[in-house]
C-alpha positions in Angstrom: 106.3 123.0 96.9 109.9 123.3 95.8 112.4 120.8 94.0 114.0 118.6 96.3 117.3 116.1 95.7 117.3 112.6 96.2 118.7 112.7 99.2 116.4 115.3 100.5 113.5 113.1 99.0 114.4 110.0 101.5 113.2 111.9 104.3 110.3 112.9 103.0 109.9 109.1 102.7 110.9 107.7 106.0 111.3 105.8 107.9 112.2 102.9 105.3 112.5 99.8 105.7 116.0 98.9 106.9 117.2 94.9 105.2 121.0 92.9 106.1 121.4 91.7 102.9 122.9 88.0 103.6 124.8 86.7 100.7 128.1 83.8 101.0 131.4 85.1 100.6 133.8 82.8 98.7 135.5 81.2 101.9 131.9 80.7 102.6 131.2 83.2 105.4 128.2 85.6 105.4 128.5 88.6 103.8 126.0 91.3 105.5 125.4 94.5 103.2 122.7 96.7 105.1 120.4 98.2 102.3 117.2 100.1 101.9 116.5 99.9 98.4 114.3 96.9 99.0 110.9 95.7 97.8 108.4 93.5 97.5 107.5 92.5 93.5 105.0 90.2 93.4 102.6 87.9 95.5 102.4 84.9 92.7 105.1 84.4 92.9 106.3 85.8 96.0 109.5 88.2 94.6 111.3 90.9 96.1 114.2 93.2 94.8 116.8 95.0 96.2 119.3 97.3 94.6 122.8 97.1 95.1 125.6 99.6 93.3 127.3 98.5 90.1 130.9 97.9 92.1 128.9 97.0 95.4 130.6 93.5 97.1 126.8 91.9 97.5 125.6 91.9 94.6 128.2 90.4 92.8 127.8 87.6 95.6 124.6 87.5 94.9 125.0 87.4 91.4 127.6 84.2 91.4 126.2 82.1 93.9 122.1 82.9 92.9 120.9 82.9 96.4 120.6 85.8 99.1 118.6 85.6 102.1 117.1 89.3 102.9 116.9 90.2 106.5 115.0 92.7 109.0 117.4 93.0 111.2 116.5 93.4 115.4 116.8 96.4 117.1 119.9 94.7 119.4 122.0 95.2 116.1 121.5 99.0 115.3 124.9 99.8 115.9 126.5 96.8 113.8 124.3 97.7 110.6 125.4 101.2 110.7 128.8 99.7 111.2 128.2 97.3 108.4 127.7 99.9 106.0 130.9 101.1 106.2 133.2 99.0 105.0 133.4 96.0 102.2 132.6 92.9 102.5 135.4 92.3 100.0 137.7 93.6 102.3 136.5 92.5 105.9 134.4 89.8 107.8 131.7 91.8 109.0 129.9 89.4 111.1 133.7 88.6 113.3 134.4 92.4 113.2 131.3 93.4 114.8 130.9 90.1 116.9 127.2 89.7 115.3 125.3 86.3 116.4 124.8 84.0 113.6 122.0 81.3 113.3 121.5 78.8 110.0 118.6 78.6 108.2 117.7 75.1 107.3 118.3 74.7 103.7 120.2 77.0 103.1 123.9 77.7 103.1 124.1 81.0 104.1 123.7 82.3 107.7 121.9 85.1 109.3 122.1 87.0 112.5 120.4 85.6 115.5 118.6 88.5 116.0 116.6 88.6 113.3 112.1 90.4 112.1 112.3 88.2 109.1 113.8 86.1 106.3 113.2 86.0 103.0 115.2 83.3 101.7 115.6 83.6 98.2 116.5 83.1 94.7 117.9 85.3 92.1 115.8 85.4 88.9 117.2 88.6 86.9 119.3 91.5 87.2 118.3 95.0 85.5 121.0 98.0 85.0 119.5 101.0 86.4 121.5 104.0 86.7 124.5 103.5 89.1 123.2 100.5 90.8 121.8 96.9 89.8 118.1 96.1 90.3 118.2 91.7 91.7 115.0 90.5 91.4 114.6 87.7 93.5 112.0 84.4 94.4 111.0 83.9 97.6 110.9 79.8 98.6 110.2 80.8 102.3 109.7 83.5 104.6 111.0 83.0 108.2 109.8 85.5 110.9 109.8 86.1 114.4 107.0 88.7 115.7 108.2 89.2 119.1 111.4 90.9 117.7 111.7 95.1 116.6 112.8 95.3 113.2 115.1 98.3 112.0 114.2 101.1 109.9 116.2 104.2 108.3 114.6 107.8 109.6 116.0 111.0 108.2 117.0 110.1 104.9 119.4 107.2 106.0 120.6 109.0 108.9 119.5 107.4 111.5 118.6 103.6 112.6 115.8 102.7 114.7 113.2 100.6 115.2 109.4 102.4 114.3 107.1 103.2 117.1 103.0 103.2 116.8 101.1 105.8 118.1 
């Protein structure tokens, strides 16, 4: 074996899992952050986390409004999440700039995109510094999915966004 990087490491791991992170802007518009650093916590309660960088547009969303909803986005939106992650959310409205369907979710006053795996819609509970980004651990009050959709995933490291295939 030899020593690998981080970055090298991801592809040992892949694919991963590929989230929109779904969080309300200000003018209350949905912020969509695409993220891997995303798991799942706990069954009792149900709790997930996702890891955000210290300066990163999401999480101090998340962080001052307490609610996310965490997404598995459909394969019909490959291009837009790569496309999300390249810009701020601070900066620009994703979801007009990439002309992404939204949908609501009852009780809840953030939006996703139409085309959507799942939906965890959640609570924040905590935050934890670790290293250059900011672990949110989160409570699940519902999960929303649709099986007949492809979710996304990250192959290569992050270099590449597809859905996974069996077999």
């Amino acid at each position: 074996m030899k020593e690998l990087n981080i970055m090298e490491a991801t592809v040992c791991t892949s694919p991963n899992p590929l989230t929109l992170i779904c969080s309300r802007n200000e003018d209350g518009s949905t912020n969509l952050a695409p993220i891997c650093f995303v798991s799942y916590l706990s069954f009792n309660p149900p709790m997930v986390g996702f890891a955000a960088g210290k300066q990163s547009h999401t999480g101090e969303r998340v962080r001052e409004t307490g609610s996310v909803i965490i997404t598995v986005p459909g394969e019909s939106l490959a291009g837009a999440v790569v496309a999300c992650g390249t810009s701020t959310g601070a900066a620009v409205n994703k979801v007009a700039e990439h002309h992404i369907e939204m949908q609501a979710v009852e009780g809840s006053d953030i939006q996703i995109p139409a085309d959507t795996k799942l939906a965890m819609v959640a609570t924040l509970e905590q935050t934890l510094e670790t290293g250059d980004h900011i672990l949110h651990i989160c409570r699940v009050e519902k999960f929303l999915g649709d099986e007949s959709r492809k979710g996304l995933y990250a192959w290569n490291g992050f270099g590449k966004v597809a859905p996974a295939v069996e077999g």
